[in-house]
N, C-alpha and C positions, 0 to 999 in steps of 0.2 A: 504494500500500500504506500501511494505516495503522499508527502507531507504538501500541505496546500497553506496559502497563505494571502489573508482577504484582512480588509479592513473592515474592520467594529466600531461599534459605537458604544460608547462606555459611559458613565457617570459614576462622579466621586463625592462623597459626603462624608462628612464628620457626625459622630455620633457617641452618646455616652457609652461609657464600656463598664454596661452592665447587663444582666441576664435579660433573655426579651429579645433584645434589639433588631437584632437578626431577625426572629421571627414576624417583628412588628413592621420591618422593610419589609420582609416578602408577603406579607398580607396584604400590604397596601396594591403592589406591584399585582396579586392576581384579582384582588377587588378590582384592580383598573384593567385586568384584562390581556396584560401583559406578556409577551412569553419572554421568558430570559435564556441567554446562551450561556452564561458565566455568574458566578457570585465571587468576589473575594474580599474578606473581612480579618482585619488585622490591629495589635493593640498597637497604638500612638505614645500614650502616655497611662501611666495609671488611670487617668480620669475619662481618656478620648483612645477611642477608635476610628478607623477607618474603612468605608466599605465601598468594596468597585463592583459596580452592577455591572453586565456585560447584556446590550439587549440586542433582539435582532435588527437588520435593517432597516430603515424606516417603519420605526413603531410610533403610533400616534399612543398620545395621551401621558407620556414618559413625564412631562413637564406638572399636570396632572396629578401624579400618584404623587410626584417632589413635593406638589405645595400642603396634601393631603397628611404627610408627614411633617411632626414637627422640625425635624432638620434641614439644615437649608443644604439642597444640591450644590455647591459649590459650583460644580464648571461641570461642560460636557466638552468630550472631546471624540476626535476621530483618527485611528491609529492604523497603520498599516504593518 
């Protein structure tokens, strides 16, 4: 099998690092209907985390599920 390599679209948010949190992004993301290709959640500091959504391409409503959360999205980006 060959390795392939496409660009994503991704979103990164800051978030408390505590029990839940995880859970409480992916609830939002399938209340809104979302399908995702990637999650990755990681600790920042004792108090903060970090989490990278990986969604597919042109997914409406991304902006949506962000404001629906109390965390604010930071930035989206597009990587190749």
């Amino acid at each position: 099998m060959t390795d392939e390599i496409s660009r994503v679209e991704y979103y990164v948010a800051a978030v408390p690092h505590k029990a839940g949190e995880g859970a409480r992004i992916l609830t939002a993301f399938k209340e809104a209907g979302i399908n995702l290709t990637g999650l990755l959640g990681y600790r920042k500091s004792a108090r903060k985390a970090e989490i990278i959504v990986i969604v597919e391409e042109k997914t409406p409503g991304v902006s949506a599920a962000g404001k629906k959360l109390a965390s604010p999205w930071a930035r989206s980006r597009r990587r190749s």
